[in-house]
C-alpha positions as CSV (number, residue, x, y, z in Angstrom):
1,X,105.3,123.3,80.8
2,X,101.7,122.4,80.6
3,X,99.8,119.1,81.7
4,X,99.6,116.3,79.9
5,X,96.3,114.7,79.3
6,X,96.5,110.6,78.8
7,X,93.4,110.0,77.6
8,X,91.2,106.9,77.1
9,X,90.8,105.7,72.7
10,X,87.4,105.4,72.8
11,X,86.9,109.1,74.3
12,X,88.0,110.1,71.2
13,X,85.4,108.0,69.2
14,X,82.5,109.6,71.8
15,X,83.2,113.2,71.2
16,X,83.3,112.8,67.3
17,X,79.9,111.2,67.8
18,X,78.4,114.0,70.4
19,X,79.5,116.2,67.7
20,X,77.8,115.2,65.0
21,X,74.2,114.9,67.0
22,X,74.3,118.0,68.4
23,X,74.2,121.4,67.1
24,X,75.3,124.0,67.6
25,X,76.8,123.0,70.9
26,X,77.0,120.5,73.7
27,X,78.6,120.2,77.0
28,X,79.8,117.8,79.3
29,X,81.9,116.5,82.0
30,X,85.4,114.7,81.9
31,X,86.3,112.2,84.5
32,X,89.8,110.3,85.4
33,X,92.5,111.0,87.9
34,X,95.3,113.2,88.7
35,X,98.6,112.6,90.1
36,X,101.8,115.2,90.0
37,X,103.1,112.9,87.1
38,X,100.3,112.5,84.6
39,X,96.8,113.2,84.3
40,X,94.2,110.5,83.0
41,X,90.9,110.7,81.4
42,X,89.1,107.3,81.3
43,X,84.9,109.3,80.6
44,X,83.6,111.6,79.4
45,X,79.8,112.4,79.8
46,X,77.6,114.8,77.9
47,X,75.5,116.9,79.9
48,X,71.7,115.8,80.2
49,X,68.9,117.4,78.6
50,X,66.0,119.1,80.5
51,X,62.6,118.1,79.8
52,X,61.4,120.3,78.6
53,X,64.3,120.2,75.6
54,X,63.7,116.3,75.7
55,X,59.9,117.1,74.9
56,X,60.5,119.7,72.3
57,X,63.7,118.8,71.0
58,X,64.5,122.1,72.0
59,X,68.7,123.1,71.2
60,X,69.7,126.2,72.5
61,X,71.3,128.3,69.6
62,X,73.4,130.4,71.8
63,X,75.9,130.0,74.4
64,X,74.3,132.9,76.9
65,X,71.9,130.1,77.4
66,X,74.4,127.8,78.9
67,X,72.6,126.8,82.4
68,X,75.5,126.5,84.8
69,X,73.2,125.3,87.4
70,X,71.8,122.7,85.4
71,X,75.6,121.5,85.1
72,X,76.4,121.9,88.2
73,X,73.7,119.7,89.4
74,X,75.0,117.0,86.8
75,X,78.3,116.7,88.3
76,X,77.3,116.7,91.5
77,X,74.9,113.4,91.2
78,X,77.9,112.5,89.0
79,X,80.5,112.7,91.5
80,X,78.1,110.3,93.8
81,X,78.7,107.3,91.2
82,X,82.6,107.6,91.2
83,X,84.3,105.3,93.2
84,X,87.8,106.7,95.3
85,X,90.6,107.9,92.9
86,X,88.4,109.3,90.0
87,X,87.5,112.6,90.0
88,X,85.4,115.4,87.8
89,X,88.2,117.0,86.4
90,X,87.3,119.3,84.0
91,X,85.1,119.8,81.3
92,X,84.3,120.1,77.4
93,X,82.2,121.4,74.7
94,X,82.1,120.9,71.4
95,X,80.6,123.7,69.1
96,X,80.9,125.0,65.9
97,X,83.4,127.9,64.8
98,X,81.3,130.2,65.6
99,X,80.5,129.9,69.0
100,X,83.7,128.3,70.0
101,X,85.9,131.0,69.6
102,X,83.3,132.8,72.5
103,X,83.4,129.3,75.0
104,X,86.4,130.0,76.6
105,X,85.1,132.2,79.3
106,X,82.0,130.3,79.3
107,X,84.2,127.1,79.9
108,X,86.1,128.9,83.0
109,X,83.1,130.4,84.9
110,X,81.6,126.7,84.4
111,X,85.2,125.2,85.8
112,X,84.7,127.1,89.3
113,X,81.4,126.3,89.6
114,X,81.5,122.9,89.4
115,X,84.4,122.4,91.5
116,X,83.2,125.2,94.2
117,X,80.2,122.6,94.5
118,X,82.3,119.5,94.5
119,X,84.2,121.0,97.3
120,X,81.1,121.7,99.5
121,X,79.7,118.6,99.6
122,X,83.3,116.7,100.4
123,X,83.6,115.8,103.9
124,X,87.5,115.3,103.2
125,X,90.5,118.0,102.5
126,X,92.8,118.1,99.7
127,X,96.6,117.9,100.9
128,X,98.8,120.6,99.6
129,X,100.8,118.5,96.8
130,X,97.4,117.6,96.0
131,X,97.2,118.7,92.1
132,X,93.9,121.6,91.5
133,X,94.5,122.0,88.1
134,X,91.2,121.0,85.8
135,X,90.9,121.1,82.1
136,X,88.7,122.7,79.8
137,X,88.3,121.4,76.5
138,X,87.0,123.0,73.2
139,X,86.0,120.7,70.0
140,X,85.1,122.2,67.1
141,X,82.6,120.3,65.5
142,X,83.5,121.1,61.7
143,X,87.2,121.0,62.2
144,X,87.4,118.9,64.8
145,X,90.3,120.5,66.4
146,X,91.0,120.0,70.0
147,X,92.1,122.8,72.3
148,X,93.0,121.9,75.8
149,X,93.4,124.1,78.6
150,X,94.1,124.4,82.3
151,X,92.7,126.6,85.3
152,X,93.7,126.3,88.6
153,X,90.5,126.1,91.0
154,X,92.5,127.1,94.2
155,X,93.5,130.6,92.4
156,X,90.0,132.5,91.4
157,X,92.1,134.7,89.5
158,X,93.8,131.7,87.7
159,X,94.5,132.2,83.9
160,X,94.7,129.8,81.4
161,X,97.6,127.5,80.9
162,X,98.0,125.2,77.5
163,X,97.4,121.3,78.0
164,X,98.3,118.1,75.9
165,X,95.2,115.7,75.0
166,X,96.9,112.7,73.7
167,X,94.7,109.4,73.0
168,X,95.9,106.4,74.3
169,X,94.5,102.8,73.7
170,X,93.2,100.5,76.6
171,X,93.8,103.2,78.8
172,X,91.6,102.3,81.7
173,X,92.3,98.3,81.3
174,X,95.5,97.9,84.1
175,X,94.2,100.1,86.7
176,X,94.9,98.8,90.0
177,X,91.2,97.8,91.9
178,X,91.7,98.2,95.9
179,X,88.5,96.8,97.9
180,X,88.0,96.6,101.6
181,X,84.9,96.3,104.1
182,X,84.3,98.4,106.4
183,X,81.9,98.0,109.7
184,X,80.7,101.7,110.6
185,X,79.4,101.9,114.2
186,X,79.4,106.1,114.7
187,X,77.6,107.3,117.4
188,X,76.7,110.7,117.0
189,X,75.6,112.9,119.8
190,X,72.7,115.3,120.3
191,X,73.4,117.8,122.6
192,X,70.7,119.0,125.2
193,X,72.0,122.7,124.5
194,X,70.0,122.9,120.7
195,X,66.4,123.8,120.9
196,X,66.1,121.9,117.5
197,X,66.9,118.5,116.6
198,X,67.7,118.7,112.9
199,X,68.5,115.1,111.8
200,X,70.6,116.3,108.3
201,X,72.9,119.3,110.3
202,X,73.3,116.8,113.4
203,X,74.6,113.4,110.9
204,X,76.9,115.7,109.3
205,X,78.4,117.3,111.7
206,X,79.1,114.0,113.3
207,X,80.3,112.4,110.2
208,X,82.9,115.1,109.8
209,X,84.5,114.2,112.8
210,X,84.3,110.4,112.1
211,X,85.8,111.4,108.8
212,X,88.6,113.4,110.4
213,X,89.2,109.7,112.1
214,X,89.3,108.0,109.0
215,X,91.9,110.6,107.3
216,X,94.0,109.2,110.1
217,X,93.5,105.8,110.2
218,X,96.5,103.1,109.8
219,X,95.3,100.9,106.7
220,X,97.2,97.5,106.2
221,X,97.7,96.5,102.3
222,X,97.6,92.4,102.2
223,X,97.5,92.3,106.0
224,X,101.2,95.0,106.0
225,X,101.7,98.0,107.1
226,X,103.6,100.2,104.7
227,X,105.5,103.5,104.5
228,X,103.5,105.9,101.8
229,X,106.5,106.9,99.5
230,X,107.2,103.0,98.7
231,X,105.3,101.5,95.0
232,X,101.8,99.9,96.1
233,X,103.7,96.4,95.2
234,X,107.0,96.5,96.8
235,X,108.1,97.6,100.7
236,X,106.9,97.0,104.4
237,X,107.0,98.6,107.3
238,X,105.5,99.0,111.0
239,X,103.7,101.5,112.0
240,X,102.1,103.1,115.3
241,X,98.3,104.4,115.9
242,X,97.6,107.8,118.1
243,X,95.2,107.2,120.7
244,X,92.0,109.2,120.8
245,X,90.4,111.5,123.7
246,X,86.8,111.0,125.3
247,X,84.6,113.9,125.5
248,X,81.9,113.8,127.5
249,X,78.5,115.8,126.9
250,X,75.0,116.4,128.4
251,X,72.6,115.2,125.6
252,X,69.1,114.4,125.0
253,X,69.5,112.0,122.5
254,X,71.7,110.5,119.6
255,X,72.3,109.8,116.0
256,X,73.2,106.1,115.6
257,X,75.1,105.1,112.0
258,X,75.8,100.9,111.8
259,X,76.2,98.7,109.5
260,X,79.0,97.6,106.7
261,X,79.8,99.3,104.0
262,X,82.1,97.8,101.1
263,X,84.7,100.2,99.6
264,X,86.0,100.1,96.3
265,X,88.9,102.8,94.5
266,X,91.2,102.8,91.9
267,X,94.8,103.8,91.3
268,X,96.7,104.1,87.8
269,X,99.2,101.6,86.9
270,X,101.9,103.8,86.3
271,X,104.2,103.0,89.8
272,X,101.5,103.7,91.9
273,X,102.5,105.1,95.1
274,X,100.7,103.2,98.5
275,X,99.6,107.0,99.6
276,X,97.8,107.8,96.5
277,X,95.9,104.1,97.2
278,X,95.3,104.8,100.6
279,X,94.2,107.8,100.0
280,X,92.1,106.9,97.0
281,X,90.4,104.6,99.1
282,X,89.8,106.8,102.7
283,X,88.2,108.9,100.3
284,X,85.7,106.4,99.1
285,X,85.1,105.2,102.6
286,X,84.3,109.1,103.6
287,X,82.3,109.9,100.3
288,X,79.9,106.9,100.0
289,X,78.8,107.0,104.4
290,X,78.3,111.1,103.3
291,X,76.3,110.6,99.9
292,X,74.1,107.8,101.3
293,X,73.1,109.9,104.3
294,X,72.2,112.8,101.3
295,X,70.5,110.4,99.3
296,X,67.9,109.6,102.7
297,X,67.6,113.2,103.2
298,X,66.7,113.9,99.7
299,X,64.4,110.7,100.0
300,X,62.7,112.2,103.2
301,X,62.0,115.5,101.9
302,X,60.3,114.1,98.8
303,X,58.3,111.2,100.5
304,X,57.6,113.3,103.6
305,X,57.7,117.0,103.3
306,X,61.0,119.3,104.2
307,X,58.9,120.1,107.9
308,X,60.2,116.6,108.4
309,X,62.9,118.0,110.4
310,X,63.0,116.4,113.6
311,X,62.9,112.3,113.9
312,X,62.2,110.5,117.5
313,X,63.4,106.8,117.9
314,X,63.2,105.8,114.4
315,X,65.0,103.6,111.4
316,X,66.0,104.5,108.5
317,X,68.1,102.0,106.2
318,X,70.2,103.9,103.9
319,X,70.7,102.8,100.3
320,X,72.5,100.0,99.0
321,X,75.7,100.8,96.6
322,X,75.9,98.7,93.8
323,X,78.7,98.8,91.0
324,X,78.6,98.3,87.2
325,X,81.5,98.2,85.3
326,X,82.6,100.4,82.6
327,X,82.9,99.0,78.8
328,X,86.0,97.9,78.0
329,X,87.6,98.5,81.6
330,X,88.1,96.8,84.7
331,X,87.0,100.2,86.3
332,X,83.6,100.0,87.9
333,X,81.7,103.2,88.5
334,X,79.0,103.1,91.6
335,X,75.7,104.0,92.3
336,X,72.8,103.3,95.1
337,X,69.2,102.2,95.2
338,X,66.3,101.5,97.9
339,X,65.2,98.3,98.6
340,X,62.2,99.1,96.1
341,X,63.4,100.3,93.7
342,X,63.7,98.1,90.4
343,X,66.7,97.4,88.1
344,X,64.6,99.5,85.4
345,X,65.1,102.8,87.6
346,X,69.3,102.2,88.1
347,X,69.4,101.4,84.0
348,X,67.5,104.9,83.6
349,X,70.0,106.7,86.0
350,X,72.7,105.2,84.0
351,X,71.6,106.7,80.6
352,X,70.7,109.9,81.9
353,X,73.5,110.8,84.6
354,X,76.6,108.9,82.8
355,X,75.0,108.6,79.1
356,X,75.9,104.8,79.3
357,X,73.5,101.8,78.0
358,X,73.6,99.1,80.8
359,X,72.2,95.6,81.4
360,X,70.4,94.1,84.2
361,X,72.8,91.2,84.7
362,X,76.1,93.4,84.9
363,X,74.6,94.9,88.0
364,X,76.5,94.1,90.6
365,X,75.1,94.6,94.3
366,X,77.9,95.1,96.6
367,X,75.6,94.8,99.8
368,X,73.2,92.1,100.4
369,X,69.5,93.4,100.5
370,X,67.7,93.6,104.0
371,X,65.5,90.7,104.4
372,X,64.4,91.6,107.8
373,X,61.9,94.0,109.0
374,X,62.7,97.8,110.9
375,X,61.0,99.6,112.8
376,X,59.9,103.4,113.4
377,X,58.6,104.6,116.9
378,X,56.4,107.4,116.8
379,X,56.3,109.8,120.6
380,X,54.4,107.9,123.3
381,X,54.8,104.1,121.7
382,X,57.0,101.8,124.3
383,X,59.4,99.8,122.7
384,X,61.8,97.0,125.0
385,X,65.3,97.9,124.7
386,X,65.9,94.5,124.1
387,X,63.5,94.2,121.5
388,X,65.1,97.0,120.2
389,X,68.8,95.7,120.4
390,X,67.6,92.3,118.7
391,X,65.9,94.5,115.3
392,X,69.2,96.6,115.0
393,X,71.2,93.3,114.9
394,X,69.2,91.8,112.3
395,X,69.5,94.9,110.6
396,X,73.2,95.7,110.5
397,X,74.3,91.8,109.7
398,X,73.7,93.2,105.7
399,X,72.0,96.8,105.8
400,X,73.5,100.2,106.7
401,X,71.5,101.1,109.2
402,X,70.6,105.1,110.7
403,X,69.3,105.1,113.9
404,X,68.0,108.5,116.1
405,X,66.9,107.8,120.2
406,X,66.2,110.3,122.4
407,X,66.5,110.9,126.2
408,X,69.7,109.4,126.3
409,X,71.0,111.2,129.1
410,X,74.6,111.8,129.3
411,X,76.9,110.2,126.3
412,X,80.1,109.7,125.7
413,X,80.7,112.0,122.3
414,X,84.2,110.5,120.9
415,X,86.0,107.1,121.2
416,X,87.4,106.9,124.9
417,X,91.2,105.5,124.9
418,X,91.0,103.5,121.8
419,X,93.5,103.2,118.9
420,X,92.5,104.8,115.7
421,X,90.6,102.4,113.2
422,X,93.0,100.4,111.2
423,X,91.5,99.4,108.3
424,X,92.6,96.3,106.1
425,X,92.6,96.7,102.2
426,X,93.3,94.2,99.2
427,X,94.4,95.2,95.9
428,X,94.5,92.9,92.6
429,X,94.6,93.5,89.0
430,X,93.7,92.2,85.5
C-alpha cells in the first residue's frame, strides 16, 4: 500500500493557477512533514525564474532544458527558511500532455538531487524509522489530472511506488507550535597541528560535534521530563543525563560561537508523539546555528573575496532570524537578515524563494537587533582582554555572536564533567 498525501485546500487552488501562467511546463518544490502514519503537504512553491528568462520572458519549450542545478539551488535556500518538522519532500510539475508523459524520469533524477544536497548540508542524521520516501507529482495542465508517486532517496535504485494526494481543508491551522531559547556558548578549538586556519572547515567541524550534543540532550516539555512514546499532551517521567569527557589539545587559537538563539518547530495535530517534537525541534536548534554560520561565509566571500580564508581576533555577528507566518496557518516559516539590510530585501526574498507576497508589519524579528558596537582586530593591534570581555557581553545580551582569537595556548576542546544540555521547550496551540 502506497502513501497517503494529506494535503493543504489551497495547494490545490495554487497549482491550478501555476498551470494556467505557465506553458508548457513548470516546476517546483513541495513542503510539509512526514511521520510513519501520514504524510502532510502544507506549500508548495514554484521554482524561480533565471534572469535572464525574467528579462526575456524566455519559457523553455522542452524538458531536456530542465536545469537541475538551478533547482537544486532553490531548495537548498529553501530549506534554510523552514523551521524544525517541515521538510522538502518532494516535488511537482505541471506540463501539458505532451511532455508529461516524458517527466517522470525527469521528476526522479530531480528527487535525488535535491535530497543528496539537502543531506550534505545537514549537520544531523536521520534515525532508521525515520520515513525517506519523497513524492513526485505530475499535473497535467489541460486535464488537470494528478499523478502522485513515491521514490525512496535511501535506495538509488528505488522504483516508483503509487501515492494518494487527497485535499484537505485548514490543513495547516491546528499544528502544534513548540518554541524555546537557547543560549549557545561553543568553543571551538584550533589545533596548532593545521598549517591553515580556515575559519568555514574549522566552525563546522566544531558545530558537528556540538550538534552530536544537542541530538543527546534531555529537553523538558512545560518544565517535565517525558518518555518519547507518550502523546506530546499526556505522560511524565524522570529521566537521567550522561556526563561528557574532556579532551585536551595543543592549539593556537579558537573559534568562539555565543549568543541566544530562539527556536521554533512544528508538529501535526494528529496524536503527536513527544519524540517527533523533540526531535522536530533539536533539529531546528542544529539547522539555524549551521545556516547562519553559511549565510556569514557566503556574506564574506562576496564582501571580501574567497582569499578571505584566514581571520585573526575578529567579530563577526551572524544574522538575525526572523519569522513570518504563512496565510491562513498558524505555521511560520523563517528567514535571516544583517543588521543593514531593509525590510524591502526580506519581502523580495519572500517572492522569489517561497513565491509568497508579504507585508512589512507581519515581520516578526525573533532576535532583538545589536545596538552596540563590535570590534575586528587586525595582526599587531593590542586590545585589553578586559576590554575585550566587556564588547562580547554587550554583544551576546541580544546578538549571535562568532568570535576567532589566536595564541590561545593550550584549550580545553569538549565540556569537562558536565551534564549534557537540557534544554526547556513550550508548546501551545490555536
Amino acid at each position: 500500500m502506497g502513501r497517503t498525501y494529506f494535503v493543504e485546500e489551497a495547494i490545490g487552488q495554487y497549482l491550478s493557477d501555476l498551470s494556467t501562467k505557465f506553458k508548457p511546463y513548470v516546476t517546483g518544490l513541495l513542503i510539509g512533514q512526514c511521520s510513519t502514519q501520514r504524510d502532510y503537504v502544507i506549500r508548495a512553491v514554484r521554482t524561480p525564474p533565471k534572469e535572464e528568462q525574467k528579462e526575456d520572458n524566455i519559457i523553455p519549450s522542452k524538458l531536456a532544458s530542465i536545469d537541475e542545478e538551478w533547482i537544486t539551488t532553490h531548495a537548498s535556500q529553501v530549506s534554510r527558511m523552514l523551521p524544525g518538522g517541515l521538510l522538502v519532500l518532494g516535488v511537482f510539475i505541471i506540463a501539458t500532455p505532451e511532455l508529461l508523459k516524458d517527466s517522470q524520469n525527469a521528476l526522479r533524477k530531480l528527487i535525488f538531487s535535491v535530497e543528496k544536497s539537502l543531506t550534505k548540508r545537514r549537520l544531523w542524521k536521520p534515525t532508521e524509522e525515520e520515513v525517506s520516501d519523497r513524492a513526485a507529482l505530475q499535473i497535467c495542465s489541460a486535464t488537470k489530472k494528478v499523478v502522485c508517486r513515491t521514490y525512496d532517496v535511501q535506495d538509488p535504485k528505488s522504483s516508483a511506488k503509487p501515492a494518494d494526494w487527497k485535499y484537505q481543508s485548514a490543513l495547516s491551522a491546528s499544528w502544534l507550535a513548540l518554541g524555546c531559547t537557547v543560549n549557545v556558548n561553543i568553543h571551538i578549538p584550533l589545533l596548532a597541528t593545521s598549517p591553515n586556519h580556515d575559519l568555514e572547515k574549522n566552525t563546522k567541524n566544531g558545530l558537528n560535534r556540538w550538534s552530536k550534543q544537542i541530538e543527546d540532550s534531555v529537553f523538558l516539555i512545560n518544565g517535565e521530563v517525558k518518555d518519547d512514546g507518550t502523546e506530546l499532551l499526556e505522560g511524565q517521567s524522570r529521566g537521567s543525563s550522561p556526563r561528557s569527557t574532556a579532551t585536551v589539545q595543543v592549539c593556537s587559537g579558537s573559534i568562539n560561537l555565543k549568543g541566544a538563539v530562539k527556536c521554533r518547530a512544528y508538529v501535526h495535530n494528529n496524536k503527536p508523539k513527544v519524540k517527533e517534537a523533540v526531535q522536530a525541534l533539536k533539529r531546528d536548534i542544529i539547522n539555524t546555528l549551521s545556516d547562519r554560520c553559511e549565510i556569514l561565509f557566503e556574506d564574506l566571500i562576496i564582501n571580501e573575496g574567497p582569499h578571505k580564508k584566514n581571520f585573526q581576533r575578529e567579530y563577526h555577528v551572524l544574522p538575525q532570524r526572523l519569522f513570518i507566518p504563512v496565510a491562513g496557518s498558524n505555521v511560520m516559516l523563517s528567514d535571516y537578515k544583517f543588521g543593514d539590510e531593509a525590510a524591502g530585501e526580506i519581502q523580495e526574498r519572500f517572492v522569489e524563494m517561497l513565491d509568497q507576497s508579504v507585508r512589512a508589519e507581519d515581520i516578526h524579528v525573533a532576535e532583538e537587533p545589536n545596538t552596540g558596537k563590535y570590534g575586528i582586530w587586525a595582526p599587531g593591534q593590542a586590545a585589553a582582554d578586559n576590554t575585550d570581555d566587556t564588547q562580547q557581553k554587550q554583544l551576546t545580551k541580544a546578538t549571535l555572536l562568532l568570535k576567532l582569537q589566536q595564541n590561545m595556548g593550550v584549550v580545553i576542546a569538549a565540556a569537562v564533567a558536565v551534564f549534557a544540555s537540557i534544554f526547556s521547550f513550550n508548546y501551545f496551540s490555536d
